[in-house]
Backbone as JSON Lines, residues from 0, in Angstrom:
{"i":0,"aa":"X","n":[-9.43,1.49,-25.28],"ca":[-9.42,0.89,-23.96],"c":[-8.91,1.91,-22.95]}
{"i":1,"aa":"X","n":[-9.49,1.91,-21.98],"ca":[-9.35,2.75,-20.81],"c":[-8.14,2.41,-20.32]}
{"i":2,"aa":"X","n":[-7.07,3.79,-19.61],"ca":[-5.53,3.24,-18.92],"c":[-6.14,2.77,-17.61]}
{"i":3,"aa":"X","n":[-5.36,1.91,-17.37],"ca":[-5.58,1.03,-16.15],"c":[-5.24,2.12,-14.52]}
{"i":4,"aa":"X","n":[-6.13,2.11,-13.64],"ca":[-5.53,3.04,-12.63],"c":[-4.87,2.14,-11.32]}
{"i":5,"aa":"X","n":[-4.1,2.92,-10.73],"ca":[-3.38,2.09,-9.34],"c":[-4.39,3.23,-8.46]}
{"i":6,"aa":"X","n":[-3.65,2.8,-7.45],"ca":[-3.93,3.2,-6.37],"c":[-2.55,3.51,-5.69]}
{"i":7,"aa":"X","n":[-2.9,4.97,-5.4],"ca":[-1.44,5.79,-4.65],"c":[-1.45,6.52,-3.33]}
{"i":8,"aa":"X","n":[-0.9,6.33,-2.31],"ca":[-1.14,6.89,-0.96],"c":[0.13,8.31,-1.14]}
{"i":9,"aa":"X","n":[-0.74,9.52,-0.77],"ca":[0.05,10.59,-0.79],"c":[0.2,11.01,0.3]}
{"i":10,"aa":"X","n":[1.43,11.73,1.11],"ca":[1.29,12.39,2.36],"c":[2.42,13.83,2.7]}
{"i":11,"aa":"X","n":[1.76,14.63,3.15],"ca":[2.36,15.84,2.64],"c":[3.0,16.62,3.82]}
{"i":12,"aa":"X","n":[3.61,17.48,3.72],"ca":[4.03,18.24,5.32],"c":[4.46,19.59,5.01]}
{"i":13,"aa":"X","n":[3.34,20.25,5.08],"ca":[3.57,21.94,4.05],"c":[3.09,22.83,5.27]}
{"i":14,"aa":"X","n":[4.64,23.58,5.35],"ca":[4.12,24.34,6.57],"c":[3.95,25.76,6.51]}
{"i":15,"aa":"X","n":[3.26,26.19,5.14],"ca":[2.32,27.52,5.04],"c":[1.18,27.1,5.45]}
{"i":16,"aa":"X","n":[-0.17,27.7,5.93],"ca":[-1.59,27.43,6.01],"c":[-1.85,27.91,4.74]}
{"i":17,"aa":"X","n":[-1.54,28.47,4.21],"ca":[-2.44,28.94,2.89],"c":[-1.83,28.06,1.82]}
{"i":18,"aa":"X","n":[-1.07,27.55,1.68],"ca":[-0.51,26.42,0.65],"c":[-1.16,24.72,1.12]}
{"i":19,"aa":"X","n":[-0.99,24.7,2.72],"ca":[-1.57,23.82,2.95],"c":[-3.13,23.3,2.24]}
{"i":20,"aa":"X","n":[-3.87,24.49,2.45],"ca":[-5.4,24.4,2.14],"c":[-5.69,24.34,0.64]}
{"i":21,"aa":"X","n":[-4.62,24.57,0.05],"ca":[-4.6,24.89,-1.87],"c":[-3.92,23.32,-2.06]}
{"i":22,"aa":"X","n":[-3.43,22.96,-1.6],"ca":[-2.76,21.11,-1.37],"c":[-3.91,20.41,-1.38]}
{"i":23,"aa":"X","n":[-4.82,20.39,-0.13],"ca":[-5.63,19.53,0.77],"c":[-7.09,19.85,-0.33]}
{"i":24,"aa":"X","n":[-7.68,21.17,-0.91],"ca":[-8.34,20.85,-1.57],"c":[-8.19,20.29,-3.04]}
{"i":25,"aa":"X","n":[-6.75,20.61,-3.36],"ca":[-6.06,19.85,-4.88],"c":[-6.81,18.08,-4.57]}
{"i":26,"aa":"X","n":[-6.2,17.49,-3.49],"ca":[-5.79,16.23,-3.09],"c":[-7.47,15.71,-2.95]}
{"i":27,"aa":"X","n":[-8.2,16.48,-2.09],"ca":[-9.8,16.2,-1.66],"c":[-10.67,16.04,-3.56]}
{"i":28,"aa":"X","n":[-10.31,16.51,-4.13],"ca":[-10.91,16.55,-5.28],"c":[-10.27,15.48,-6.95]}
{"i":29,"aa":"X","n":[-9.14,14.66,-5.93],"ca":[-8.77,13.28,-6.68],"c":[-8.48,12.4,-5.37]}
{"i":30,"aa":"X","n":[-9.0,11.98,-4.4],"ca":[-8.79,11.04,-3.51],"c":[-9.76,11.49,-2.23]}
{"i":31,"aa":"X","n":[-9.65,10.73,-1.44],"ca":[-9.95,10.36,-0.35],"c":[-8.72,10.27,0.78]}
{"i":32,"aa":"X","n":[-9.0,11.62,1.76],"ca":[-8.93,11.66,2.88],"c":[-8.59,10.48,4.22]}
{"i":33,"aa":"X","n":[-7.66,10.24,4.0],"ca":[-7.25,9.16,5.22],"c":[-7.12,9.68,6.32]}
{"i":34,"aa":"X","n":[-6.1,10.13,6.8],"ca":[-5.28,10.95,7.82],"c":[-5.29,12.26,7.24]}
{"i":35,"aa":"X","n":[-4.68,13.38,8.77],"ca":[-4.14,14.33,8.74],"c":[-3.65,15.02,7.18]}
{"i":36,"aa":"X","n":[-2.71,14.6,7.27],"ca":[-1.86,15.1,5.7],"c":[-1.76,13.42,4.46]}
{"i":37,"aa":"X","n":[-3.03,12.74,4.67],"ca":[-2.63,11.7,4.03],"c":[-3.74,10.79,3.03]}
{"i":38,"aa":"X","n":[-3.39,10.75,1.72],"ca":[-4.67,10.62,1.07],"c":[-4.55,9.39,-0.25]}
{"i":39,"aa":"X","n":[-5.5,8.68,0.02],"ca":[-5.52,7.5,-1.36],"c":[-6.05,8.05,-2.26]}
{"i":40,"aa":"X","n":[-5.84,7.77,-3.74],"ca":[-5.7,8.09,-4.92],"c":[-5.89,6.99,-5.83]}
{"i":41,"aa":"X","n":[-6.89,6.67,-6.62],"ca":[-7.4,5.65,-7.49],"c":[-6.78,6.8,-8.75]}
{"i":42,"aa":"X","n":[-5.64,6.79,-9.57],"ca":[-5.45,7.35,-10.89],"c":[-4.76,6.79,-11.83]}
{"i":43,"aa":"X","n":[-4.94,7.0,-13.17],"ca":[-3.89,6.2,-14.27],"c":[-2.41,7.32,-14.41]}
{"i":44,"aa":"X","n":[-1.72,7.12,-15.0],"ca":[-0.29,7.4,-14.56],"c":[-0.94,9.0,-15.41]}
{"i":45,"aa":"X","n":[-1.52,9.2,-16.57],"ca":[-1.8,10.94,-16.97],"c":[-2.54,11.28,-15.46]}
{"i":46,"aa":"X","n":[-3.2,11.22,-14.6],"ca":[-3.97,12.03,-13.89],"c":[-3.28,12.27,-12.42]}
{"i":47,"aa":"X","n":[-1.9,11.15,-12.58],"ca":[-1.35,11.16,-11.37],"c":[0.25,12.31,-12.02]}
{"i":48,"aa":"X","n":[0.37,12.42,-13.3],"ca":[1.42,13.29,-13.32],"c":[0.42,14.46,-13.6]}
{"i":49,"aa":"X","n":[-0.97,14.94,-14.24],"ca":[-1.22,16.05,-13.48],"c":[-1.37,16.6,-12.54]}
{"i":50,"aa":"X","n":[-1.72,15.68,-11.38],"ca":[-1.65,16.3,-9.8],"c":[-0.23,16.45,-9.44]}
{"i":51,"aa":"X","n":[0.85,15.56,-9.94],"ca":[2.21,16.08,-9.5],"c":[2.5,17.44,-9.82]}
{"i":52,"aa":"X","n":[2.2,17.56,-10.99],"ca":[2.61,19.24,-11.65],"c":[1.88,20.41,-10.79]}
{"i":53,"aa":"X","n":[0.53,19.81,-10.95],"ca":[-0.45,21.07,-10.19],"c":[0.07,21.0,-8.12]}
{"i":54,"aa":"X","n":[0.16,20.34,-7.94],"ca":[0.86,20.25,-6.25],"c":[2.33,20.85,-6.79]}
{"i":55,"aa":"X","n":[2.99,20.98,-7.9],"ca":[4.41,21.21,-7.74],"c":[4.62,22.98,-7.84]}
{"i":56,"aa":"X","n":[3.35,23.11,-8.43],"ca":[3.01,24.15,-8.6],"c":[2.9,25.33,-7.24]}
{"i":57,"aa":"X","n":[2.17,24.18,-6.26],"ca":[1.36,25.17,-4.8],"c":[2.81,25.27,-3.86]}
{"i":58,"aa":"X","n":[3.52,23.54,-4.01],"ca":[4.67,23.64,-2.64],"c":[5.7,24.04,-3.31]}
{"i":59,"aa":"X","n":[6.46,24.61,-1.79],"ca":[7.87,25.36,-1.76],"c":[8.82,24.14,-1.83]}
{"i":60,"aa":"X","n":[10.37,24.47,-1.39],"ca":[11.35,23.74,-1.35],"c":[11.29,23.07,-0.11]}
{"i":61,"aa":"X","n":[10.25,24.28,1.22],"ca":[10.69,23.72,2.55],"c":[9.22,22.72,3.09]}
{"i":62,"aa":"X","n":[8.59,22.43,1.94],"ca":[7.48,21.44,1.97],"c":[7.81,20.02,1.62]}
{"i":63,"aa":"X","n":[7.42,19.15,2.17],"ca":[7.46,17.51,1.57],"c":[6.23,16.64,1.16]}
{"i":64,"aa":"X","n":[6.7,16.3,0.55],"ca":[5.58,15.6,-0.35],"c":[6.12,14.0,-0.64]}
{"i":65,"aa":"X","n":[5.24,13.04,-0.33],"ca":[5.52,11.68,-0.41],"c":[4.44,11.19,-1.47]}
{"i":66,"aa":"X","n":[4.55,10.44,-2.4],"ca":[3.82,9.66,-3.18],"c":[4.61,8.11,-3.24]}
{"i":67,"aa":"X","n":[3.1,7.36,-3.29],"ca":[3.55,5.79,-2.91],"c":[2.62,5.0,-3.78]}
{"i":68,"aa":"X","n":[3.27,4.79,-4.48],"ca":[2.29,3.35,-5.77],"c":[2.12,2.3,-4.42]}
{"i":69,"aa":"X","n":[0.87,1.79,-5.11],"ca":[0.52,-0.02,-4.22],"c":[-0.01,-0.64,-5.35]}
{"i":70,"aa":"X","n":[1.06,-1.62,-5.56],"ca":[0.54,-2.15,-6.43],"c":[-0.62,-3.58,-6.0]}
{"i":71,"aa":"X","n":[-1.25,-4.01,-6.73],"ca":[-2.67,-4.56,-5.59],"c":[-1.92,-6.0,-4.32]}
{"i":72,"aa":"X","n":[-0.89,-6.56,-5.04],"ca":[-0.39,-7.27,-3.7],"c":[-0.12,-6.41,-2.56]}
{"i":73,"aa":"X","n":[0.23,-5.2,-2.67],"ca":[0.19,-4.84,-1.45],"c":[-0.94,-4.01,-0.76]}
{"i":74,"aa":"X","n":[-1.9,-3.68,-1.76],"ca":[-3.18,-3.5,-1.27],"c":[-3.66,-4.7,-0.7]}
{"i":75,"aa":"X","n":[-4.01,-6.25,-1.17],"ca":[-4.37,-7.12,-0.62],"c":[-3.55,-7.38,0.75]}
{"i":76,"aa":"X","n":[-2.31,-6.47,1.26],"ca":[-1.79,-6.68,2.58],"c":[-2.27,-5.73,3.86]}
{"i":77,"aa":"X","n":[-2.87,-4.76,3.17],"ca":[-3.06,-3.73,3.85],"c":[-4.16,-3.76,4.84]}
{"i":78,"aa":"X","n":[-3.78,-3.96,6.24],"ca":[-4.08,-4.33,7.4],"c":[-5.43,-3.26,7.79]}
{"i":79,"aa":"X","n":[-4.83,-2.16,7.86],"ca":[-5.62,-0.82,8.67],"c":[-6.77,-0.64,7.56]}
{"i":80,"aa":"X","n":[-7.78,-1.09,7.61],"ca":[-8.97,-0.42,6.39],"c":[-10.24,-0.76,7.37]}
{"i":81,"aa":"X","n":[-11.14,0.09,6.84],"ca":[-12.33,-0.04,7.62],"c":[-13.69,-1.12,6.77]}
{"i":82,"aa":"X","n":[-13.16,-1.93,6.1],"ca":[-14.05,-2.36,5.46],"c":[-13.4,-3.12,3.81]}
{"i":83,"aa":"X","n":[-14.1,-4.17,3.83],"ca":[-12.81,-5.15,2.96],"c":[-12.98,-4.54,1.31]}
{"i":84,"aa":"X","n":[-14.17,-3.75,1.08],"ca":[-14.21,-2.98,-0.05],"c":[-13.56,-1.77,-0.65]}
{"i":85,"aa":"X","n":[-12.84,-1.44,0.72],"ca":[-12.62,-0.19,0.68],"c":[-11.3,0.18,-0.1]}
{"i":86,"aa":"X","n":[-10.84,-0.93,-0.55],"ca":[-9.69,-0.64,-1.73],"c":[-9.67,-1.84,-2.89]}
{"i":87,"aa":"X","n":[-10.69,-1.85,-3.54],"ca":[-10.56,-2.57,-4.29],"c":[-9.45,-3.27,-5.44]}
{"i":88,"aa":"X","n":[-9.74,-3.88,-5.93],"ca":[-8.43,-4.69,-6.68],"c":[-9.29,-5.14,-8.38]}
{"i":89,"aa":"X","n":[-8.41,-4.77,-8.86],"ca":[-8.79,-5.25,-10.57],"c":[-8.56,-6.5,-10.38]}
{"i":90,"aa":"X","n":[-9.45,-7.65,-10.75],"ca":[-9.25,-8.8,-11.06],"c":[-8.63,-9.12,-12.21]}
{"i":91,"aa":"X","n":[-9.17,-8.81,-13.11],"ca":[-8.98,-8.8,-15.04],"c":[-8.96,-7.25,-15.31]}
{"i":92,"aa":"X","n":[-7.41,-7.03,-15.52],"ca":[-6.88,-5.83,-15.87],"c":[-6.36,-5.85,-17.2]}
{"i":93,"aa":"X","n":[-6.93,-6.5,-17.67],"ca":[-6.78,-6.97,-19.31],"c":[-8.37,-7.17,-19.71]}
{"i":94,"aa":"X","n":[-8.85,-6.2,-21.16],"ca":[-9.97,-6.62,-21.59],"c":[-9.46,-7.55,-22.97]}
{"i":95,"aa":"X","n":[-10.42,-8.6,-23.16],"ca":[-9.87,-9.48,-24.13],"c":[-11.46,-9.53,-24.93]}
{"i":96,"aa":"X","n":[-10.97,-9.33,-26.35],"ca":[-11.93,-9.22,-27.37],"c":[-12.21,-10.29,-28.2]}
């Protein structure tokens, strides 16, 4: 059975340009682009501690980095979306055999 994925809003504040762009394409190539420095993330907890390592890898000490679980009640709160699909929710997050 497949690990179940959340959904994680990341947002970053890295003030090299060349670390920035090694961040932003890390982040572009497991999520979607919200904002500026700010990006949703559909991953199961292995694919979200490899992007921690590989981002821990690019930023310094004088960089910040925010990561934010939603768990789906608070996706079902989430006001600002362009479209009611646009963050879906597991109904049956349990397969039963």
């Amino acid at each position: 059975m497949a690990e179940r994925k959340n959904w994680w809003l990341i947002s970053y504040d890295i003030r090299s340009p060349a670390r920035w762009r090694k961040a932003y394409k890390l982040l572009k190539g497991n999520g979607e682009r919200l904002q500026y420095s700010v990006f949703r993330c559909r991953l199961n907890t292995r694919e979200l501690e490899r992007l921690r390592w590989e981002l821990a890898r690019i930023l310094t000490e004088e960089d910040d980095l925010l990561i934010i679980g939603l768990c789906n009640r608070c996706v079902e709160r989430i006001v600002a979306r362009n479209r009611a699909e646009a963050w879906p929710i597991d109904e049956d997050p349990f397969l039963l055999c």
